[in-house]
VOKOL-486369 format. One record per residue: residue in three letters; x, y, z of N, C-alpha, C in turn. Coordinates in Angstrom, 3 decimals, decimal comma, padded with zeros to 6 digits. Each point is the difference from the previous one (the first is absolute). Layout:
res / n_u / n_v / n_w / ca_u / ca_v / ca_w / c_u / c_v / c_w
ALA / X / Y / Z / X / Y / Z / X / Y / Z
...
***
This chain:
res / n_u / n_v / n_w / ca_u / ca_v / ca_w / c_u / c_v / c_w
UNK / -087,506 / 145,455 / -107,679 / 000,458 / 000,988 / -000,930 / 000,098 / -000,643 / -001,379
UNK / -000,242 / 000,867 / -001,004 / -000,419 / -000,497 / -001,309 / 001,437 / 001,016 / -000,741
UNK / 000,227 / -001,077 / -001,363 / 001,207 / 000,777 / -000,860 / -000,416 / -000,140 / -001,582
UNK / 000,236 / 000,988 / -000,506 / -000,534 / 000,424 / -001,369 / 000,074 / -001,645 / -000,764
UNK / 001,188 / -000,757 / 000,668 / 000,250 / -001,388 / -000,796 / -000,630 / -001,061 / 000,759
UNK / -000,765 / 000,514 / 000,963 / -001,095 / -001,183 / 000,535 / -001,247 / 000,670 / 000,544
UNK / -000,489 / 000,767 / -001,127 / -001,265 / 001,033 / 000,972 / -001,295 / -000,784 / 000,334
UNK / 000,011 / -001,154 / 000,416 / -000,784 / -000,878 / 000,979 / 000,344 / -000,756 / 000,901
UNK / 001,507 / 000,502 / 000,512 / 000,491 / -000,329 / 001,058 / 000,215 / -001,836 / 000,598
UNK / -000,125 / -000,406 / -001,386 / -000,177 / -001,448 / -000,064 / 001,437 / -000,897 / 000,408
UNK / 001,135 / 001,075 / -000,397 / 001,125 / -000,470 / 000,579 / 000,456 / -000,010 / 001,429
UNK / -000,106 / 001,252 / 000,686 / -000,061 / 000,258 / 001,440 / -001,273 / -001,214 / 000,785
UNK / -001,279 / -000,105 / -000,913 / -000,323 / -001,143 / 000,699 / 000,068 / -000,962 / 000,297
UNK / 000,884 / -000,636 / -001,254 / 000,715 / -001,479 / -000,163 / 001,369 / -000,123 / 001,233
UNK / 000,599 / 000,983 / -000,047 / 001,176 / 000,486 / 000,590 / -000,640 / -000,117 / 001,782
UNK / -000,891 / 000,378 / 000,645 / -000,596 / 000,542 / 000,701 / -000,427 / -001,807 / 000,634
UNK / -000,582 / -000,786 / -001,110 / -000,631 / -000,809 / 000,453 / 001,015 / -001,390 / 000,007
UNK / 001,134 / 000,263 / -000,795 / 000,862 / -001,363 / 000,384 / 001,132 / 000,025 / 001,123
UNK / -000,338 / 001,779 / 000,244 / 000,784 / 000,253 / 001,417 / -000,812 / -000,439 / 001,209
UNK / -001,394 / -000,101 / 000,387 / -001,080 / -000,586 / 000,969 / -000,138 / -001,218 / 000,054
UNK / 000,218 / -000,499 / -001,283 / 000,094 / -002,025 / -000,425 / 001,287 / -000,087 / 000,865
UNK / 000,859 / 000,316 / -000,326 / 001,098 / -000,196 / 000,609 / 000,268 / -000,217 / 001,373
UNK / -000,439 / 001,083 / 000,295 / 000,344 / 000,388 / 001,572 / -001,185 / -000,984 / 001,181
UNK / -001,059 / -000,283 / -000,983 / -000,724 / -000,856 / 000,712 / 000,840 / -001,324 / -000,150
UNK / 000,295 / -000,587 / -001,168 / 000,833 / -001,274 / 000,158 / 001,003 / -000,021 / 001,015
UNK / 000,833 / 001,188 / 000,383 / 001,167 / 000,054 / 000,369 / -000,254 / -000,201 / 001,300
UNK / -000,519 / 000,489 / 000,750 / -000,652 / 000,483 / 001,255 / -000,838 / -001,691 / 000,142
UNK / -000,707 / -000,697 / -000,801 / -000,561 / -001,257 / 000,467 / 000,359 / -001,126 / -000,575
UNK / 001,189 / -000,065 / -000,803 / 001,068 / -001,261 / -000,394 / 001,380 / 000,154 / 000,614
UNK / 000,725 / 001,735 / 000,130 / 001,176 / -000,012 / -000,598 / 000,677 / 000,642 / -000,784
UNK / 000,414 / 000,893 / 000,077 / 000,941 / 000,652 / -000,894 / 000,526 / -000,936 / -001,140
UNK / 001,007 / -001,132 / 000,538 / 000,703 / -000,936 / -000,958 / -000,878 / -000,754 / -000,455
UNK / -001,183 / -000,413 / 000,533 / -001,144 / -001,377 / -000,579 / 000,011 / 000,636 / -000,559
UNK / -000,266 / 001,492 / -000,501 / -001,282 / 000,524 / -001,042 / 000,835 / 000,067 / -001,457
UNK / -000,636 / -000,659 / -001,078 / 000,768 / -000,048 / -001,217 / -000,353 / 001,421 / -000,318
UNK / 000,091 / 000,668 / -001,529 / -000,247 / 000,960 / -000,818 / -000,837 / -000,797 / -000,889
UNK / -000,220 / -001,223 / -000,304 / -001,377 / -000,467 / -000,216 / -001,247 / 000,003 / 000,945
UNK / 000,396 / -000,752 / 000,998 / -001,264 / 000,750 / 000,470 / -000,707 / 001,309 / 000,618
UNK / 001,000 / 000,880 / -000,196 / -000,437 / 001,243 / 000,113 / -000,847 / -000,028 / -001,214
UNK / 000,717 / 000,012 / -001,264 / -000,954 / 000,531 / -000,882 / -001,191 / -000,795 / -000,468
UNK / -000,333 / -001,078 / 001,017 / -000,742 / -001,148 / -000,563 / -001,353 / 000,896 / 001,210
UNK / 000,163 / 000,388 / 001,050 / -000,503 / 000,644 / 001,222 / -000,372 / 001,501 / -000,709
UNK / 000,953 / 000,640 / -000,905 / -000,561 / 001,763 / -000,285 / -000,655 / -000,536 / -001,602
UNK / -000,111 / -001,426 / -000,319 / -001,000 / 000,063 / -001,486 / 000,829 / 000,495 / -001,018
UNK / 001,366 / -000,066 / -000,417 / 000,964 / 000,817 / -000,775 / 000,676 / -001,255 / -000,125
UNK / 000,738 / -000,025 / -001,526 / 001,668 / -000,819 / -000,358 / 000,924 / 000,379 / 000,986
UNK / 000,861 / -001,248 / -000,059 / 001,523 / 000,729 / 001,032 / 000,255 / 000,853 / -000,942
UNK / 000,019 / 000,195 / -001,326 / 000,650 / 000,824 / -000,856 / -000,556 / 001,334 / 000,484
UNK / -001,180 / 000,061 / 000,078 / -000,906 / 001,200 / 000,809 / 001,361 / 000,363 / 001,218
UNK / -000,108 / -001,017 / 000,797 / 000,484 / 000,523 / 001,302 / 001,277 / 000,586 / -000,592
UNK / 000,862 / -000,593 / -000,899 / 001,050 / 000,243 / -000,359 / 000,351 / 001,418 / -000,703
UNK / -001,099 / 000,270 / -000,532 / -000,253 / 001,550 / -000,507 / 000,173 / 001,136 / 000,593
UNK / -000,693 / -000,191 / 001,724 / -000,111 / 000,760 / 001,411 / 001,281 / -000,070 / 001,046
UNK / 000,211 / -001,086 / -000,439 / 001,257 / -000,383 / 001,236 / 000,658 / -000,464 / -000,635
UNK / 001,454 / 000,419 / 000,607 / 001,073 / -001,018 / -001,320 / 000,177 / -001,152 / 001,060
UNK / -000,022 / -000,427 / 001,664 / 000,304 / -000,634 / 000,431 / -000,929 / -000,368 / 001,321
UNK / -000,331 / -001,078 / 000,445 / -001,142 / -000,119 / 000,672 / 000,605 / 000,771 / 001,604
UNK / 000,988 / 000,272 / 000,195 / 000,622 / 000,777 / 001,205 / -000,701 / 001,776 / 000,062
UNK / -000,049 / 000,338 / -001,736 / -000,205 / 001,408 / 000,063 / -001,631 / -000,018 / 000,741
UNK / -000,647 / -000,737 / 000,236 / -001,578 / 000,075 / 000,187 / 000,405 / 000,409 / 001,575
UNK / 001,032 / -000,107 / 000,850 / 000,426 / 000,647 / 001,533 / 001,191 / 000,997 / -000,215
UNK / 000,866 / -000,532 / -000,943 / 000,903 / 001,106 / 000,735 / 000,320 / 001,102 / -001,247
UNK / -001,380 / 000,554 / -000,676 / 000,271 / 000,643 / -000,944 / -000,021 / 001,851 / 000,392
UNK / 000,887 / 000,653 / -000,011 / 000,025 / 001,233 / 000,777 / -000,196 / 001,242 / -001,706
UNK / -001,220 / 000,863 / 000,156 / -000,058 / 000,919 / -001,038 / 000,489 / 001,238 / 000,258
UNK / 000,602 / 000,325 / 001,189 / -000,036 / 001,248 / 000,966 / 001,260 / 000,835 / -001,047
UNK / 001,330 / -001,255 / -000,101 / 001,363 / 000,881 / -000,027 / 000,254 / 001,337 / -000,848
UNK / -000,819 / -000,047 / -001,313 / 000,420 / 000,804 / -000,404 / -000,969 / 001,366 / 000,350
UNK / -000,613 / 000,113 / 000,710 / -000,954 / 001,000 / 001,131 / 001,057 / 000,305 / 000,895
UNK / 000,494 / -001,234 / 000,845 / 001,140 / 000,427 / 000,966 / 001,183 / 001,168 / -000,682
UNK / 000,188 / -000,725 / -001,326 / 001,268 / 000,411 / -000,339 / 000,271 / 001,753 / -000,127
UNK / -001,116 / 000,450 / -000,849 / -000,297 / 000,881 / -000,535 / -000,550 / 000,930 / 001,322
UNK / -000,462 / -000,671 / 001,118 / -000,608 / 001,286 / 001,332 / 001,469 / 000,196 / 000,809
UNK / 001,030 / -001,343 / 000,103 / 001,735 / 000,624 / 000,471 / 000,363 / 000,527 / -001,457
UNK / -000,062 / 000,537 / -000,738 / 000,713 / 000,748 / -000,909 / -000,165 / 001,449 / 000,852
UNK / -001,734 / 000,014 / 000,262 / -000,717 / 001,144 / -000,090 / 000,657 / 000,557 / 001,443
UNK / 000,170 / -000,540 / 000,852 / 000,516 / 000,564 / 001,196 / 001,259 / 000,463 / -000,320
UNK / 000,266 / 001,237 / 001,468 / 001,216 / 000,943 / -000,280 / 001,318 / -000,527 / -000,278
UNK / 000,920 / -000,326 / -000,827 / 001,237 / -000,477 / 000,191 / 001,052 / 000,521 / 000,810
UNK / -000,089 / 000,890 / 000,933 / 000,664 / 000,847 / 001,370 / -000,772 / -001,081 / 001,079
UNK / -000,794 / -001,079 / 000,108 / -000,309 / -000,884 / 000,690 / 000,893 / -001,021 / 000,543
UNK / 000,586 / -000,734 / 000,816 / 000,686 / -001,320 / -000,079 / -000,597 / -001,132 / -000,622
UNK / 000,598 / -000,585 / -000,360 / -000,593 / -001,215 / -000,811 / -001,345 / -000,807 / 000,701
UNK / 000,475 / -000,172 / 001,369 / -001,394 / -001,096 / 000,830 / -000,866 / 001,303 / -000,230
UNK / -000,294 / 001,305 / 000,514 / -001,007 / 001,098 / -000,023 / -000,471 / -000,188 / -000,783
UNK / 000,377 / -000,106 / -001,351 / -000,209 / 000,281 / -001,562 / -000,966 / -000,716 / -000,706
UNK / 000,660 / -001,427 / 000,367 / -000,879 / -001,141 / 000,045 / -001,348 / -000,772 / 000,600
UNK / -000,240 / 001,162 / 001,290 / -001,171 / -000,497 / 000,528 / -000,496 / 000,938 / -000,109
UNK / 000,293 / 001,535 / -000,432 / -000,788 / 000,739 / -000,317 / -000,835 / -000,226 / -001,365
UNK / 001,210 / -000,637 / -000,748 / -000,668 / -000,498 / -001,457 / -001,146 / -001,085 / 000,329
UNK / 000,221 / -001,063 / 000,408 / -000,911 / -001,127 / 000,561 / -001,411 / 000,849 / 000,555
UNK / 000,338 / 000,857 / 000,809 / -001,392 / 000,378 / 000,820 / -000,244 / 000,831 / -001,406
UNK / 000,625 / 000,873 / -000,701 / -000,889 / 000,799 / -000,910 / -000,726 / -000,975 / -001,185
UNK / 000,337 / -000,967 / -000,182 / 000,036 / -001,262 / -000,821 / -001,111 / -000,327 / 000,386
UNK / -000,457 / -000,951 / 001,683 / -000,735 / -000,368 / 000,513 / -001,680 / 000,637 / 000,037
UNK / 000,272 / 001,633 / 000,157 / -001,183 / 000,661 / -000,274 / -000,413 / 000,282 / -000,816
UNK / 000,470 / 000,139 / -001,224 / -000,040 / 000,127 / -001,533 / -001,162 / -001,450 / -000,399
UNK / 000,343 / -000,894 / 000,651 / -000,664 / -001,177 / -000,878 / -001,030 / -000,323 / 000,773
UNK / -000,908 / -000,992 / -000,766 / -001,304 / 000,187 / 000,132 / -000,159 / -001,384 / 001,229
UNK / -000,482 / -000,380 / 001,000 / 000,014 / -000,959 / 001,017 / 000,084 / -001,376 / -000,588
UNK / 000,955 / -000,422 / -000,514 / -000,671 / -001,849 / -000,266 / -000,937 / -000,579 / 001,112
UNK / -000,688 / -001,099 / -001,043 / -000,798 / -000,804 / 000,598 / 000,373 / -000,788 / 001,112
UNK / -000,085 / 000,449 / 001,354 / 000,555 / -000,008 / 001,365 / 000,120 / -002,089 / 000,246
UNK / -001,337 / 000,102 / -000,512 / 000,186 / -001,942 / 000,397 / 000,448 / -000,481 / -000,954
UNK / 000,197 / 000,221 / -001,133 / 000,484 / -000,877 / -001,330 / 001,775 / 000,297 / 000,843
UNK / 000,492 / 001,241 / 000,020 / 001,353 / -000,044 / 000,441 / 000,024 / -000,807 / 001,554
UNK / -000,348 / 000,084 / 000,862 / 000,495 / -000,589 / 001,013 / -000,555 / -001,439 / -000,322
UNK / -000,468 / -000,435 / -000,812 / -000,118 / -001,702 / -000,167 / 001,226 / -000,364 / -000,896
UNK / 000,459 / 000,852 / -001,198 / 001,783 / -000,230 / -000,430 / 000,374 / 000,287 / 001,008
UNK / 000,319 / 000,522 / 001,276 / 000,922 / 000,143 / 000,237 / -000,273 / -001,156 / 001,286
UNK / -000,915 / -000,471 / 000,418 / 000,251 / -000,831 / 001,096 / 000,642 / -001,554 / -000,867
UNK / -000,354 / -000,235 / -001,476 / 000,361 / -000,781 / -000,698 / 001,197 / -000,189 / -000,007
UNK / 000,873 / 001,104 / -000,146 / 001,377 / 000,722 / -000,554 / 000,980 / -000,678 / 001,210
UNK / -000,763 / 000,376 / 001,360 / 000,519 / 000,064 / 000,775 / 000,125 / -001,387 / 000,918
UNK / -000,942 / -000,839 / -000,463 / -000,178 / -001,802 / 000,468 / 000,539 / -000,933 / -000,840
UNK / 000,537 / 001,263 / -001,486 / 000,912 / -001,369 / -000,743 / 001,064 / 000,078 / -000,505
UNK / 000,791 / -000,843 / 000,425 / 001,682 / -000,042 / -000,068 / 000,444 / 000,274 / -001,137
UNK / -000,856 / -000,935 / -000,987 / 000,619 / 000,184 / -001,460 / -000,724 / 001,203 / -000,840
UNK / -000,582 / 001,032 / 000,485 / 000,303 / 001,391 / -000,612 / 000,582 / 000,670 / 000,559
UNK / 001,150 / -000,141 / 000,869 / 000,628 / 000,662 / 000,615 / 001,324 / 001,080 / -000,814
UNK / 000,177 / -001,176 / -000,897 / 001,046 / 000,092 / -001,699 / -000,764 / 001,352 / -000,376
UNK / -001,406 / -000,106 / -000,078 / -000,678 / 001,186 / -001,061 / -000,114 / 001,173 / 001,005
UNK / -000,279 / -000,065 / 000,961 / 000,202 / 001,225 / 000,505 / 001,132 / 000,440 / 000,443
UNK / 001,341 / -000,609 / 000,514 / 000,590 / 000,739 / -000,189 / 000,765 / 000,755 / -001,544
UNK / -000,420 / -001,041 / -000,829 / 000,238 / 001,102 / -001,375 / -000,772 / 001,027 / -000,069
UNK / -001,501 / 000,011 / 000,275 / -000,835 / 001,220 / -000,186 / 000,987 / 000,661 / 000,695
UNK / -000,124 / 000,023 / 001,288 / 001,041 / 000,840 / 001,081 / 001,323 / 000,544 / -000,986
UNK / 000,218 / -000,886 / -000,454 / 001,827 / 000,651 / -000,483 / -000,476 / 000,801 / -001,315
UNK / -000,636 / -000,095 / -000,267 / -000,480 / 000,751 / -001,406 / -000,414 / 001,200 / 000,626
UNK / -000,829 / 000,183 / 000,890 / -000,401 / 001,397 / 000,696 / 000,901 / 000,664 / 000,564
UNK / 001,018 / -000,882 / 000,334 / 001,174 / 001,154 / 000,822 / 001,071 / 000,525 / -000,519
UNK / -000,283 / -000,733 / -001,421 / 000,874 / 000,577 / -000,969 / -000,264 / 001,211 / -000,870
UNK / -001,004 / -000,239 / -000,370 / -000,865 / 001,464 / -000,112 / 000,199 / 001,055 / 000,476
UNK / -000,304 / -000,722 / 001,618 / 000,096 / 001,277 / 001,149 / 001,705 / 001,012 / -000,120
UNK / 000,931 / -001,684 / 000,347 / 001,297 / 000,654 / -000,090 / 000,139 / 000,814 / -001,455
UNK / -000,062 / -000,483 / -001,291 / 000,297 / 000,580 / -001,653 / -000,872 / 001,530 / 000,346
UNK / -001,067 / 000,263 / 000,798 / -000,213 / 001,439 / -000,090 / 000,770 / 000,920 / 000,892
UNK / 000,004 / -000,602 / 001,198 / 001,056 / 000,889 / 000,759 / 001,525 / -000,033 / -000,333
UNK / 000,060 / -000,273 / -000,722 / 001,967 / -000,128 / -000,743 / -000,045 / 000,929 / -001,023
UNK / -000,994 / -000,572 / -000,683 / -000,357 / 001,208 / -001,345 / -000,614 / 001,474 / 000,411
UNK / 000,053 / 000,049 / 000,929 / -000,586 / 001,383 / 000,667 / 001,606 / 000,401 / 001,345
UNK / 001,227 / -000,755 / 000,046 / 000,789 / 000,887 / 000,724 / 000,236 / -000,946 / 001,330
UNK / -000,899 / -001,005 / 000,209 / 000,362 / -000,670 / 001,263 / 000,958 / -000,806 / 000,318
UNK / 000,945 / -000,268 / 000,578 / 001,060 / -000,945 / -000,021 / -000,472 / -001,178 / -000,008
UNK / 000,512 / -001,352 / -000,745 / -000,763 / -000,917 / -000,300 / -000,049 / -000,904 / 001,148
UNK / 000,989 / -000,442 / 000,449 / -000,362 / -000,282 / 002,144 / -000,602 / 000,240 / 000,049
UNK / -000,491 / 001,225 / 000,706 / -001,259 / 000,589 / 000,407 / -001,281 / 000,127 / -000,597
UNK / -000,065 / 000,279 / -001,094 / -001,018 / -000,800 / -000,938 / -000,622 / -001,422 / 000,110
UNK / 001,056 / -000,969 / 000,169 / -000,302 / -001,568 / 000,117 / -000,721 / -000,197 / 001,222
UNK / 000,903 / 000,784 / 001,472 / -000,504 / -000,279 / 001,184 / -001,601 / 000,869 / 000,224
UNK / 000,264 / 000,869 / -000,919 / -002,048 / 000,682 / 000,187 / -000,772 / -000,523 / -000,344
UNK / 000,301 / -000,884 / -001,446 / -000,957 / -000,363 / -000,652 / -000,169 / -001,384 / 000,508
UNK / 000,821 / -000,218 / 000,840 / 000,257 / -001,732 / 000,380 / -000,861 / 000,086 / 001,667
UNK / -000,285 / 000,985 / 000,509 / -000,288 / 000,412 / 001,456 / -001,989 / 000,476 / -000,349
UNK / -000,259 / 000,688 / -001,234 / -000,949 / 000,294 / 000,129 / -000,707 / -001,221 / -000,501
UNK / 000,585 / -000,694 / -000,871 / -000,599 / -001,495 / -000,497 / -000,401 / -000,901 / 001,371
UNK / 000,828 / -000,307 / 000,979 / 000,150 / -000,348 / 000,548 / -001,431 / -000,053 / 001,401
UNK / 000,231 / 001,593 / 000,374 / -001,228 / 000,672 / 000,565 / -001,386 / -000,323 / -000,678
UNK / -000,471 / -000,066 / -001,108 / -000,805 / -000,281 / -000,626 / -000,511 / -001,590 / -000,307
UNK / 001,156 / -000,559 / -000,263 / -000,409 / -001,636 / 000,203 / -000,590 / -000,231 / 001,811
UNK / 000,895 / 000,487 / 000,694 / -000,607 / -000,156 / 001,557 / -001,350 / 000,374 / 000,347
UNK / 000,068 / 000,978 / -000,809 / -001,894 / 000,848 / -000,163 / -001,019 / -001,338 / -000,464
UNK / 000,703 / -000,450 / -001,111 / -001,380 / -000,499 / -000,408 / -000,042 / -001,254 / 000,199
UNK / 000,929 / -000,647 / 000,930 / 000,151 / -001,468 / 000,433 / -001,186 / 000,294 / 001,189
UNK / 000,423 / 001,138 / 000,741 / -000,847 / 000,233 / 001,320 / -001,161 / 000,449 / -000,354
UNK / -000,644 / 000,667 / -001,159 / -001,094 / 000,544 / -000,213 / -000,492 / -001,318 / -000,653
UNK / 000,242 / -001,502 / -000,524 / -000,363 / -000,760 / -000,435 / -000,855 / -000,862 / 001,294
UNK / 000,345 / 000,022 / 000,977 / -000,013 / -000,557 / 001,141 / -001,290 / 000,540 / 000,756
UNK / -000,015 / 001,005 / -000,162 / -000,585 / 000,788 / 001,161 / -001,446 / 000,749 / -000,882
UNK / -001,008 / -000,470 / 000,086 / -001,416 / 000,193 / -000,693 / -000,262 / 001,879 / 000,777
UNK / 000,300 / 000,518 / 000,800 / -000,732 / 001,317 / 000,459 / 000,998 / 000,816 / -000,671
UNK / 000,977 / -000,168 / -000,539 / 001,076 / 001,126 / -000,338 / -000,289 / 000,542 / -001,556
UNK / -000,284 / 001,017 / -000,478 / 000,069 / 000,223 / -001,697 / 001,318 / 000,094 / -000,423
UNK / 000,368 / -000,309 / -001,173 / 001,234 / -000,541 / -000,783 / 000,644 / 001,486 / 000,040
UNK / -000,670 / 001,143 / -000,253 / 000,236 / 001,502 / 000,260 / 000,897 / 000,184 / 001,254
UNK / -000,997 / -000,147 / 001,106 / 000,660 / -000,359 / 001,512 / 001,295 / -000,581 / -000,125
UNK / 000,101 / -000,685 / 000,022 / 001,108 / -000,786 / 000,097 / 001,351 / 000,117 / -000,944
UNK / 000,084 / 000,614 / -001,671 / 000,927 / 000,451 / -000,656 / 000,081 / 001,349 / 000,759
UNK / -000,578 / 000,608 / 000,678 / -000,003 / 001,707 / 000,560 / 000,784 / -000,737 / 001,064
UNK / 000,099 / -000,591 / 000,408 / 000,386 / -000,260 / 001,898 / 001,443 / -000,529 / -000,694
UNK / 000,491 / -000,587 / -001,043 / 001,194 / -000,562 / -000,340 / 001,155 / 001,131 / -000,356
UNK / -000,831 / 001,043 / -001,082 / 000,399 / 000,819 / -000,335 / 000,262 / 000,938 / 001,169
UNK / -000,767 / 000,124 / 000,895 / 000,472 / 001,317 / 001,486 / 000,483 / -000,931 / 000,777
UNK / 000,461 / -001,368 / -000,400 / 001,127 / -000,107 / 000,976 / 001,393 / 000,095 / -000,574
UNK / -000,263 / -000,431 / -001,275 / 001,531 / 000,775 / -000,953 / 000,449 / 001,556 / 000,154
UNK / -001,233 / 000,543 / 000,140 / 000,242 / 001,578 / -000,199 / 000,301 / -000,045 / 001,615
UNK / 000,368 / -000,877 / 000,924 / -000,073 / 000,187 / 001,596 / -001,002 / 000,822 / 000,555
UNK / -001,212 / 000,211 / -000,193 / -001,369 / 000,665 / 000,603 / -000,647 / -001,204 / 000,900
UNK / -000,501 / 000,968 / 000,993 / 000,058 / -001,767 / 001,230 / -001,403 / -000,402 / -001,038
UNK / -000,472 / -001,156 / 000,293 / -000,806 / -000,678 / -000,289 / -001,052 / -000,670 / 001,014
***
């Protein structure tokens, strides 16, 4: 996708290509071996380059664009809902709304994510940043904030399990598997 302030898409490619440098280093040095020099020494770019794209060599796995999609599809659901309903109705309306990420680029962050200790710090901040969201819309829409915390803390939850197991498992689509998390929140057998 091209933007009036890069209509040759030269940024998304730079962006695009020090995320593949990466993930190849990571995957055949190391998460921790791999500097942010030699990423950008591997995508042909300054660290300052990399530094432009990423503020931190962690965001190249645990960088999440979804929330404010999430946020805005639980607004959109009924507020006569309970908070967990609300929230995975938002998530699933969220989920179909957006366009499929690149199925192997995500399950290679996430098998990364998931073999190294020391991004463990960054995702659970991604995590706490998303469930705060989650909770700040259902409060601001009437939900008791308990119950808010425990929905938004339960559907997070369901969803990390999704994609630890969909990281694992090569026959499953990433679709599959957030659908099977989500109908087991909503209790629909699975």
């Amino acid at each position: 996708m091209t933007t009036d302030a890069d209509p040759s898409g030269r940024r998304a490619r730079t962006r695009a290509r020090l995320q593949a440098c990466a993930l190849d280093l990571f995957e055949r040095q190391g998460y921790d071996q791999t500097t942010v020099a030699q990423i950008a020494q591997a995508a042909g770019v300054t660290e300052m380059t990399f530094f432009r794209h990423f503020a931190a060599k962690d965001r190249l796995v645990v960088e999440d664009p979804y929330d404010p999609v999430i946020a805005e599809a639980v607004a959109a659901q009924p507020r006569t809902l309970p908070p967990l309903a609300r929230a995975v109705a938002g998530v699933r309306a969220a989920w179909s709304r957006l366009p499929p990420p690149e199925s192997e680029t995500v399950r290679r962050r996430i098998r990364i994510a998931a073999a190294t200790p020391s991004l463990r710090g960054a995702i659970a901040a991604n995590n706490a940043a998303t469930e705060q969201i989650l909770v700040d819309r259902l409060v601001a829409d009437g939900a008791d904030p308990f119950a808010a915390r425990v929905a938004a803390a339960a559907v997070l939850a369901g969803i990390t399990a999704a994609l630890l197991e969909w990281s694992q498992q090569e026959g499953q689509s990433l679709v599959q598997a957030i659908d099977r998390a989500l109908d087991t929140l909503d209790g629909r057998p699975t």
